[in-house]
N, C-alpha and C positions, 0 to 999 in steps of 0.2 A: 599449708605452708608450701610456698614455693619451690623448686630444687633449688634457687640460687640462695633462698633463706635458709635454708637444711645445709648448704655448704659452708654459709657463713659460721651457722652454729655450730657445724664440728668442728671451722678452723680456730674459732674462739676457743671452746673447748678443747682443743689436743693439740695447737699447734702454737707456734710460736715465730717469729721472723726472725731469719738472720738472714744478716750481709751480705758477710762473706761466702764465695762460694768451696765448693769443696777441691781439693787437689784432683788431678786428672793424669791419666795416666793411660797409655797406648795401649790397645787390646793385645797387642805381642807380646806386652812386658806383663801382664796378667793375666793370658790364658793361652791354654793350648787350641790351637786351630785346628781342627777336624782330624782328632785326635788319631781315631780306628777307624778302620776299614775292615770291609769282607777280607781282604789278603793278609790281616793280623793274624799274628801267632793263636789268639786264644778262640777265634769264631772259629767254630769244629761244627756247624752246623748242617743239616742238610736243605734244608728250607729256611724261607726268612720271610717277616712280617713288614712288609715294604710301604714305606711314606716317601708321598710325592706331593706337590705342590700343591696340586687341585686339593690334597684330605687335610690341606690345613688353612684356617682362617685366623682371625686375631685374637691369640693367645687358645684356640681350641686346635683337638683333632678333629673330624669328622668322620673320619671311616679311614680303613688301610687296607690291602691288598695282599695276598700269601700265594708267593711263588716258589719253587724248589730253585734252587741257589744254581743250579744250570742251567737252567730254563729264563735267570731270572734278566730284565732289561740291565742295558749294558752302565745306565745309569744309577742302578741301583747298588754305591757302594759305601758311603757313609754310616760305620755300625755307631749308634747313639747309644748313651746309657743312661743312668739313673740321674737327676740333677742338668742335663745337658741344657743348650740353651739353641734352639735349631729357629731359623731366621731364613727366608726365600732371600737368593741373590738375585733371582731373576725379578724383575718388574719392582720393587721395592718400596714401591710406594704402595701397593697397596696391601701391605700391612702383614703380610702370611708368615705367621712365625709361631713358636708353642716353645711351652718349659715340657723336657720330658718327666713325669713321674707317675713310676710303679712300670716301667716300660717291660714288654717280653724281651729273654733275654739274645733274643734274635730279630730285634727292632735295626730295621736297615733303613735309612735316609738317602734320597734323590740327590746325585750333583748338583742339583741344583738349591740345594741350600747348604748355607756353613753353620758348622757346629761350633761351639763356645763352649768351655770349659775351664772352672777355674786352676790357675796352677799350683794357688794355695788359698786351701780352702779355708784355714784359721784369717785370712786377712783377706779375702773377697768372698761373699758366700754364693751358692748357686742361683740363691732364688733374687739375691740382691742386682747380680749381672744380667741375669733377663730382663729385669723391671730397666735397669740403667742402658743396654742395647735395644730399647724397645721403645725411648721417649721419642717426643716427633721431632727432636734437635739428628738423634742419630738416626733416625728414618731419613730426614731430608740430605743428611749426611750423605746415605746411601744414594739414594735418589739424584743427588749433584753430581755424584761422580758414577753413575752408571755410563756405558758405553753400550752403543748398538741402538739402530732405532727400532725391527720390529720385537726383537725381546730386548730390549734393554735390561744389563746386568752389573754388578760390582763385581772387579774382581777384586779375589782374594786379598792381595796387596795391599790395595785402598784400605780393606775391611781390617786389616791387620794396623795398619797407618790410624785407623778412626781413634779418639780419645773417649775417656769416658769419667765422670767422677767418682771418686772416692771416697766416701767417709767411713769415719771408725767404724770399729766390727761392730760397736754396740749399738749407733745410729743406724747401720744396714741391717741390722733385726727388729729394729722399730720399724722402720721403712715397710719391712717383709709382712709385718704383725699388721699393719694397715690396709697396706694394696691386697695382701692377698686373700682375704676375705670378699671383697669384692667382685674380683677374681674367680673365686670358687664358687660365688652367689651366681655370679654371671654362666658359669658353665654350666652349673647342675642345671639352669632356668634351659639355657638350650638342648642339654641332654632329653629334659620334661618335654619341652614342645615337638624334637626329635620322634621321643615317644608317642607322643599323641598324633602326631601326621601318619607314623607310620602302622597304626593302629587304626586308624579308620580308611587307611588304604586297603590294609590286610582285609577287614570286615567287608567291604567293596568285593575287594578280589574271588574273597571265598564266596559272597554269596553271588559273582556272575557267573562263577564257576558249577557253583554244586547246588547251592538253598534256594535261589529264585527260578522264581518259573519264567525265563528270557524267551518267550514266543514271538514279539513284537519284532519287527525287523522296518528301524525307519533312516533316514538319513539324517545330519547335525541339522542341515536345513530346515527340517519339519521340527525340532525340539527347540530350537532358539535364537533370536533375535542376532545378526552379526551388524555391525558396525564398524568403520574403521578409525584410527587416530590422526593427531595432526598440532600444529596448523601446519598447513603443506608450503607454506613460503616461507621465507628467514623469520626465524622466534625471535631475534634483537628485541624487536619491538613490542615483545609479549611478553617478556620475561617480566615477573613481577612477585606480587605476595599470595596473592589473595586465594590460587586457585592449587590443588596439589597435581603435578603432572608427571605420572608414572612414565617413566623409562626403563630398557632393558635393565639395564645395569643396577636399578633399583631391585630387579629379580635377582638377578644371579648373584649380587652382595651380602641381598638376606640370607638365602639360601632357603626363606618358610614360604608357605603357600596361604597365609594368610598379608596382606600389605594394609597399611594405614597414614602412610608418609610416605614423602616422596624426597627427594634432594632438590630437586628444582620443583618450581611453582609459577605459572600464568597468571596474569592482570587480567582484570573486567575485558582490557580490549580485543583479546585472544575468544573469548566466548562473542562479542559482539560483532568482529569483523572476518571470522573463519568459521571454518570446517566443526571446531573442537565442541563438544557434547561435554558436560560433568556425567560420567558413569554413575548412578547410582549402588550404595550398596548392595554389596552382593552380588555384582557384575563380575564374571568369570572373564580375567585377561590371559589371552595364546598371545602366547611372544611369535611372530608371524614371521621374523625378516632377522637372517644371520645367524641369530639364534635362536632356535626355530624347538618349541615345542615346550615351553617354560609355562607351567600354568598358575595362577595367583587367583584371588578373592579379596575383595577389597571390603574393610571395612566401615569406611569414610568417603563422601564425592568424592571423585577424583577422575580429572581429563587424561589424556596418553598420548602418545606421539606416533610415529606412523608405523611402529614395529612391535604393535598390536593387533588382533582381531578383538572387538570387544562379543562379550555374549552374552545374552539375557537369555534368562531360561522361560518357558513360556509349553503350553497344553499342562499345565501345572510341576513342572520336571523341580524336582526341589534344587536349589542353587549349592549345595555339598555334595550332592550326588550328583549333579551336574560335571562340577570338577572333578572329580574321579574318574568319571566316563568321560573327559577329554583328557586326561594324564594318562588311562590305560589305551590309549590312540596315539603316543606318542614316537613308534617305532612308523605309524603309515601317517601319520603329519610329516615326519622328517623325510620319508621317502617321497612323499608329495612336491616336494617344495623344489623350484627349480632356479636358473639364474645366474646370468655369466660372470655379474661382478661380484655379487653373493646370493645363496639360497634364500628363497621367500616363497612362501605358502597364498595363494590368494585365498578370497573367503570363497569362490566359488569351487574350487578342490575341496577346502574344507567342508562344505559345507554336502560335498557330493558322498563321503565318509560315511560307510553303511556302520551301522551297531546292531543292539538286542536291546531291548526297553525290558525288566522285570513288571509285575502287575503297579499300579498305583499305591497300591496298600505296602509292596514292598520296599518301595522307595520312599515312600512317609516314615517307615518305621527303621529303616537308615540314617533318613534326616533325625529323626526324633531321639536315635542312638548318638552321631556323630557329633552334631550342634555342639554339643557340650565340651568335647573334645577342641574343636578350634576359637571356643571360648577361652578357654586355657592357654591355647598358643596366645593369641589375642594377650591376655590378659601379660604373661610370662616376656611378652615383648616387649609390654608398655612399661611394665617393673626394668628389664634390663637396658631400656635407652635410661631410666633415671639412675639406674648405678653406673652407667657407662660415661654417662655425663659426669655423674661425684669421681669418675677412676679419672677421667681427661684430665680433670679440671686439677686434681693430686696428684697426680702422678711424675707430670712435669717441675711442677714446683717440691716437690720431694728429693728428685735426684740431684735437682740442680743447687736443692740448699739453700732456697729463697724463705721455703717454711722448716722447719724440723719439728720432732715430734717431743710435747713439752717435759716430759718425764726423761730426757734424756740431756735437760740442759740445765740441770740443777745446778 
């Protein structure tokens, strides 16, 4: 069954249409704006567990930072709490925002996001206002009225001015009972793949360090094939379906070391009248230019564009082991890379990049360890694009009151 069949059948099954939409009402008149700070009365702390823009993606954390509260950046004054609703003003379109819950009780928030909180919790609930601040009407909201061009931000004002809908208390616990399963499906799956990346890094790390016997001493150039990306003239005329063509941004969105999609895609004529190669699987992509040292694995063909190095492993270098041994290179990739309008790495620097090879047998039995591990990422991504698709597609039509949830319209 298709995802769009599997959507239809839950909205048959639990939903119901209505009309009318629900009352709406200004985020001022329902919640307090960034409630506490480090200079409240009740933070007595001496250190603080610090969130910043980069540790949050859509609707996760990914990591946070611990500084002593004098030491700490001068940014770092937003204290969140339990139920909060923490949203980036900066850049706002692209999506960085999280519900906090179970937070330390010295969890401190960057200026540069607003905090949301409801002002009464019997008539708007916590988890109800992040799903309702987080659909793409209030994204774009955000986004229209940013100001600035190289960080473009909301202010406060605006965000305070944005409307949002209402429905009964007992229609925003259905709401909550729906999405947030989804929700949690989708985090625990990144938490797992989280795991397993950094688990077969560890395994890497310790045996370059202590278990293998690292005698060999070669350069990237004697272990693998480099290639570059493209097409090097205007894409206009290549943009198309047929072909997946990896870009930076396709890296750094993911944030996994495994890729199998791309956002843009090449037509036949891109392969016929340029530069551009289909990478075969298992081609290890160096992000080569701006951003410099991102390393991926590709599970599907897939061509690139010019801010790539492509690499094929070859004298038999297994292609997981491959990737690890240019991800642990990634502090002298970046010092390599040179360039007045931005940093880029050519392949011949790369390529000039001394290592240590372990024997054959022990890098077989890496590959033979790991494999399974970025099977799992693999796998854990192709499940959370189908639930992220069923959250899109619900999520908007939830808040806005186009569907509701049919046990509550008796």
């Amino acid at each position: 069954m298709s995802d769009q069949e599997n959507l239809d059948t839950f909205l048959s099954g639990n939903m119901t249409d209505q009309n009318d939409s629900w009352e709406k009402h200004s985020i001022q008149e329902v919640c307090e704006v960034n409630p506490d700070s480090v200079n409240s009365e009740g933070f007595q702390y001496d250190d603080m567990i610090y969130l910043t823009i980069s540790n949050v993606g859509r609707g996760y954390i990914s990591d946070t930072d611990h500084h002593l509260v004098s030491d700490a950046p001068s940014r770092a004054k937003r204290w969140v709490d339990e139920g909060d609703t923490v949203i980036s003003t900066v850049r706002p379109g692209r999506e960085q925002y999280t519900y906090i819950e179970n937070p330390p009780e010295n969890l401190v928030a960057s200026t540069g996001f607003v905090v949301l909180r409801p002002k009464n919790s019997d008539k708007l609930l916590p988890r109800y206002l992040y799903y309702a601040t987080t659909t793409p009407d209030f994204v774009k909201y955000m986004v229209v009225n940013a100001t600035g061009s190289a960080y473009p931000s909301t202010n406060l004002s605006e965000i305070r001015e944005g409307e949002i809908p209402i429905p009964p208390i007992q229609i925003q616990q259905q709401i909550v009972e729906i999405l947030m399963p989804l929700g949690e499906k989708m985090s625990l799956n990144t938490q797992l793949m989280e795991k397993c990346e950094e688990l077969a890094e560890t395994i890497f790390g310790n045996g370059m360090k202590n278990a293998w016997d690292t005698n060999e001493n070669v350069e990237f150039k004697d272990i693998c094939d480099m290639s570059s990306g493209g097409p090097r003239k205007s894409t206009d005329d290549y943009i198309g379906e047929e072909h997946l063509w990896l870009t930076p941004s396709d890296v750094t969105e993911s944030g996994r070391t495994v890729v199998y999609q791309t956002e843009r895609r090449l037509n036949d004529r891109a392969l016929q009248e340029t530069n551009v190669d289909l990478m075969p699987e298992n081609t290890i992509f160096l992000s080569s230019r701006a951003t410099i040292g991102e390393v991926v694995i590709n599970r599907t063909p897939m061509a690139m564009n010019q801010g790539f190095i492509a690499l094929q492993p070859k004298r038999h270098i297994p292609p997981h082991f491959l990737l690890n041994l240019v991800r642990s290179k990634k502090a002298e990739i970046s010092a390599l890379a040179s360039g007045s309008t931005y940093p880029e790495i050519s392949q011949r620097a790369f390529g000039s990049i001394e290592t240590q090879l372990p024997t054959q047998e022990q890098m077989d039995e890496y590959e033979r360890t790991v494999e399974p591990l970025y099977d799992q990422v693999y796998s854990l991504q192709s499940e959370n694009q189908s639930l992220n698709k069923l959250y899109d597609e619900l999520h908007p039509r939830l808040i806005s009151g186009e569907v509701i949830p049919r046990n509550t319209c008796q």
